[in-house]
C-alpha positions in Angstrom: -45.8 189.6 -33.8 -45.5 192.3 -36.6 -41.6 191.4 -37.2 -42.3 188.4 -37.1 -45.1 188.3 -40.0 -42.7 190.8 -41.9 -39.8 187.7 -41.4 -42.4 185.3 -42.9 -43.6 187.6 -45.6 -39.7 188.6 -46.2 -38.9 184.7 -47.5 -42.1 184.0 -48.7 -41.3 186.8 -51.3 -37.6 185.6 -51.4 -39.0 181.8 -52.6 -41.5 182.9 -54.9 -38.9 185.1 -56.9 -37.1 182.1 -57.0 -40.0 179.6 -58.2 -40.4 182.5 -61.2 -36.9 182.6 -62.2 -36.2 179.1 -62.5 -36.8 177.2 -65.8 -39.5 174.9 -66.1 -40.1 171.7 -67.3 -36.5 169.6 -67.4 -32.7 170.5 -67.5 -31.0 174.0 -68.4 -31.0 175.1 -71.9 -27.1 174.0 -71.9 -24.3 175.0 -74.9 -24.9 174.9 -78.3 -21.1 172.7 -80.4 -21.1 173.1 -83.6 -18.9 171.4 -86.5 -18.5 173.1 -90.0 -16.8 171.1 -93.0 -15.6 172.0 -96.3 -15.1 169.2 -98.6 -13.8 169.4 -102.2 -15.0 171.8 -104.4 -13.0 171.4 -108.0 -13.5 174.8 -109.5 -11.7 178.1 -108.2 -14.0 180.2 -108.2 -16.8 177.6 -106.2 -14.0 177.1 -103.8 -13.5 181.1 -103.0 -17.3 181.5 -102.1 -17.4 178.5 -100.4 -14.8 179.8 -98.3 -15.7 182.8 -97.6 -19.4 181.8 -96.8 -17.8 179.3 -94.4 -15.6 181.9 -92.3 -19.0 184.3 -92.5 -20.6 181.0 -90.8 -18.7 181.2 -88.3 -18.7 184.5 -87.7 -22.5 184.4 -87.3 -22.2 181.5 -84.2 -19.6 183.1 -82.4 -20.8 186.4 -82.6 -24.4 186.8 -83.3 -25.6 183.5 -81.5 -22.9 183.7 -78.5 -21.1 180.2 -79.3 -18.2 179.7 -77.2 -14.8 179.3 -79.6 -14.3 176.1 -78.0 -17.1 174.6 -78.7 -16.9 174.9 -82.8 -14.7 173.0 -84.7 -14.1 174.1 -88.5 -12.3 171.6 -90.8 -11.1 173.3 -93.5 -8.2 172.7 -96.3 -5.6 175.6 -95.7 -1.6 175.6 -95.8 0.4 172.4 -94.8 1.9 172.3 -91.5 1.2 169.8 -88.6 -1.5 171.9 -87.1 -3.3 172.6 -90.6 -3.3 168.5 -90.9 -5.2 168.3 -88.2 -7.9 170.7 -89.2 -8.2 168.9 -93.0 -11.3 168.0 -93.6 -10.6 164.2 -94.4 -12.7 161.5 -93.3 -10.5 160.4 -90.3 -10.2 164.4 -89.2 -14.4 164.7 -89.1 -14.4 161.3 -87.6 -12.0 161.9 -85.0 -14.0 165.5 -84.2 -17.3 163.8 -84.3 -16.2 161.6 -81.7 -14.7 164.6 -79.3 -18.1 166.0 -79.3 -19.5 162.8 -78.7 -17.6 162.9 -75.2 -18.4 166.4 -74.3 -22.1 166.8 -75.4 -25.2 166.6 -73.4 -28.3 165.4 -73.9 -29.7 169.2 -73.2 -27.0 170.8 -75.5 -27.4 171.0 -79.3 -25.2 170.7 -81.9 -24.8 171.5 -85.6 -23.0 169.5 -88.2 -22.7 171.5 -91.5 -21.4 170.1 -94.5 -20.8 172.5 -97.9 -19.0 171.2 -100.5 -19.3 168.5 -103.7 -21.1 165.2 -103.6 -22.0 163.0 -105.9 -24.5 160.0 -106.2 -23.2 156.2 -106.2 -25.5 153.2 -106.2 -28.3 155.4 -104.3 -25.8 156.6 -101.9 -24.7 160.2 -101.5 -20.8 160.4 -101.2 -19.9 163.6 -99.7 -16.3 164.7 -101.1 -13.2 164.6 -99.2 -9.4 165.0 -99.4 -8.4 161.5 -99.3 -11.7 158.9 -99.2 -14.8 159.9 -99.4 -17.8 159.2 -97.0 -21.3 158.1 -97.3 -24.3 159.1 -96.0 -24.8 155.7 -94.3 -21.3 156.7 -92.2 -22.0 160.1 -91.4 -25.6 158.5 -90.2 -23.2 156.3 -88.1 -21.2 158.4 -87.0 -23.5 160.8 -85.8 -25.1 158.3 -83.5 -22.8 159.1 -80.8 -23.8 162.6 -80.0 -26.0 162.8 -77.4 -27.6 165.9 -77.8 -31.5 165.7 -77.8 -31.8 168.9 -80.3 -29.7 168.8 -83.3 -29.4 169.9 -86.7 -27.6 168.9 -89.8 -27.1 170.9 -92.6 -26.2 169.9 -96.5 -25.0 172.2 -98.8 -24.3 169.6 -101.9 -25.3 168.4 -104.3 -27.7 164.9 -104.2 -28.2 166.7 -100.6 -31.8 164.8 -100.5 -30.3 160.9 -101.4 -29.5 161.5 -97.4 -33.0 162.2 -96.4 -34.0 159.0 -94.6 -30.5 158.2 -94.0 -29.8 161.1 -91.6 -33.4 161.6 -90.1 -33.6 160.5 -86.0 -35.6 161.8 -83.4 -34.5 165.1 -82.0 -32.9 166.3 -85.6 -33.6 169.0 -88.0 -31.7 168.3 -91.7 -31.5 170.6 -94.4 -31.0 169.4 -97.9 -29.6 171.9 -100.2 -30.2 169.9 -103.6 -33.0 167.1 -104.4 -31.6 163.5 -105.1 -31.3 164.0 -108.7 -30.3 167.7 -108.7 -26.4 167.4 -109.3 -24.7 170.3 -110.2 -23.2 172.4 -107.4 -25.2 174.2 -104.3 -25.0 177.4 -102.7 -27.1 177.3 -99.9 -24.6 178.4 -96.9 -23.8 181.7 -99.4 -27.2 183.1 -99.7 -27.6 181.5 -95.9 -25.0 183.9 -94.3 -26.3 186.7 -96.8 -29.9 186.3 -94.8 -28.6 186.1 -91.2 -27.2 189.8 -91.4 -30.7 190.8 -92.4 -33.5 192.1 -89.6 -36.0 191.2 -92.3 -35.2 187.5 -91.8 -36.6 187.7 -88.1 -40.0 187.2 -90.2 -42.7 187.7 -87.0 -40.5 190.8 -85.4 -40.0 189.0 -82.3 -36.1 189.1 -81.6 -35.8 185.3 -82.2 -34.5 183.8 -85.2 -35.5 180.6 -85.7 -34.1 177.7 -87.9 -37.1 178.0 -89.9 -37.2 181.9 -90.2 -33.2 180.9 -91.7 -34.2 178.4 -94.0 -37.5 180.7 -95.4 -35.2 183.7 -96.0 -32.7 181.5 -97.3 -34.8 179.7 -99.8 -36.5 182.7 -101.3 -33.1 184.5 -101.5 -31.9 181.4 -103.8 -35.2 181.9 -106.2 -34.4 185.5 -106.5 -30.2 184.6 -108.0 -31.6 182.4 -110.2 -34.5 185.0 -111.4 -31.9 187.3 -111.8 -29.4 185.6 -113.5 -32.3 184.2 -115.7 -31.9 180.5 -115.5 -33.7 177.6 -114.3 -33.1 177.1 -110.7 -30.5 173.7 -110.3 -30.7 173.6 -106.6 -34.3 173.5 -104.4 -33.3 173.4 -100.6 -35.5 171.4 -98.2 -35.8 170.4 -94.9 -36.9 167.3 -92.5 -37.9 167.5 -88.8 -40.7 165.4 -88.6 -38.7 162.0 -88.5 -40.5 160.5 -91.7 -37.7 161.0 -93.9 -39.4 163.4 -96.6 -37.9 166.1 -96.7 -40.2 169.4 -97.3 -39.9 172.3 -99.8 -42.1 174.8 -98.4 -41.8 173.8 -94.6 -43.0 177.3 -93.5 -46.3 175.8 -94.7 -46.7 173.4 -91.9 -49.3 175.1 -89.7 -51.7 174.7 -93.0 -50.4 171.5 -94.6 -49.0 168.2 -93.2 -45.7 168.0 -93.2 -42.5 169.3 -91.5 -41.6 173.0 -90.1 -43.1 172.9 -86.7 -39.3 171.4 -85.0 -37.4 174.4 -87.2 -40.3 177.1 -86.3 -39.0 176.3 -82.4 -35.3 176.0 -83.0 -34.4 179.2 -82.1 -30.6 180.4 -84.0 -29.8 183.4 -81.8 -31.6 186.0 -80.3 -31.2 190.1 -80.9 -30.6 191.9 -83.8 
């Protein structure tokens, strides 16, 4: 009898380990995709730091949030040969990439889209800049209705950014507007951004997490503090969306005191570890 109540007690134990280590509530966290673009950007110098910010991007998903390499996608102009073609960022090229994720993505996996380069405004419409044609906010919104992951977020870094507020807002996404509507000179969001996400300090509550919001907080305050030191009036006032009403906020790390959006970024957790 006493083996056999130590056999019993043996896979009880063995079942409730199990029951603990599982994940509750739905499917495994699954992979995080992610697609960064770099459309036109006219002066050299813009270009350059646009560049580098976008390479520092992806070093911060591969190696600080543990992205797999073939699960980001970069579009990028860069020397002609047949394989640079088909990393151009032209409309047909983030099309064609959109779509690729769009047949590997699940519903429990996330996925980034982050856009840095010009824009402009036309007839209420925000044209992001491409090699080639342009695209609106109305295709991008199109486009992006293919990917089936249920937590997503799309990222920006333009100018007009907020023209593609109610545009790009569906259930499940976080957006992040680097420029109002009418603010139309150029952004640089993703360069102060990847300036932040080296940064313990950004990891605002100390717990090892750093969330979307954290990001955008740390980022926001580090674009006020160029402008204050360069002594001119701020041309660029980031804001984000993730309450599905299309209004974008500019202090979203208000939202557990005021209405508004914050909450969806204050859970979307970037990577983990310092």
């Amino acid at each position: 009898m006493g083996m056999k109540r130590a056999v019993i007690l043996f896979v009880v134990m063995c079942v409730l380990c199990l029951v603990q280590s599982a994940p509750c509530g739905g499917p495994a966290p699954g992979h995080t995709y992610v697609l960064l673009v770099q459309g036109i950007s006219r002066d050299p110098a813009d270009r350059r730091e646009k560049e580098q910010a976008l390479h520092a991007l992806r070093g911060f998903w591969l190696a600080r949030a543990g992205v797999d390499p073939r699960r980001l996608v970069m579009l990028q102009t860069s020397a002609a040969s047949s394989k640079a073609q088909d990393t151009e960022p032209t409309a047909h090229n983030l099309r064609r990439a959109l779509e690729a994720f769009a047949s590997r993505i699940q519903p429990q996996d996330r996925f980034n889209c982050h856009y840095l380069g010009q824009a402009n405004a036309v007839g209420g419409a925000l044209r992001l800049n491409l090699p080639g044609p342009d695209i609106t906010d109305t295709e991008l919104a199109d486009w992006l209705r293919g990917i089936p992951a249920n937590r997503q977020f799309i990222v920006l870094d333009c100018p007009c950014a907020g023209l593609a507020a109610r545009t790009l807002t569906a259930e499940g996404r976080i957006l992040v507007c680097a420029a109002t509507a009418k603010q139309a000179y150029a952004t640089r969001f993703t360069s102060a951004l990847v300036q932040v996400l080296g940064r313990p300090a950004t990891d605002l509550d100390g717990d090892g997490k750093l969330s979307l919001l954290e990001a955008f907080t740390a980022t926001a305050r580090e674009i006020e503090a160029y402008y204050r030191r360069q002594q001119i009036l701020p041309t660029e006032t980031p804001s984000l969306e993730d309450n599905g009403d299309g209004v974008a906020s500019e202090q979203p790390w208000r939202y557990q005191t005021e209405p508004g959006d914050g909450a969806g970024a204050a859970a979307f957790v970037l990577a983990e570890g310092h």
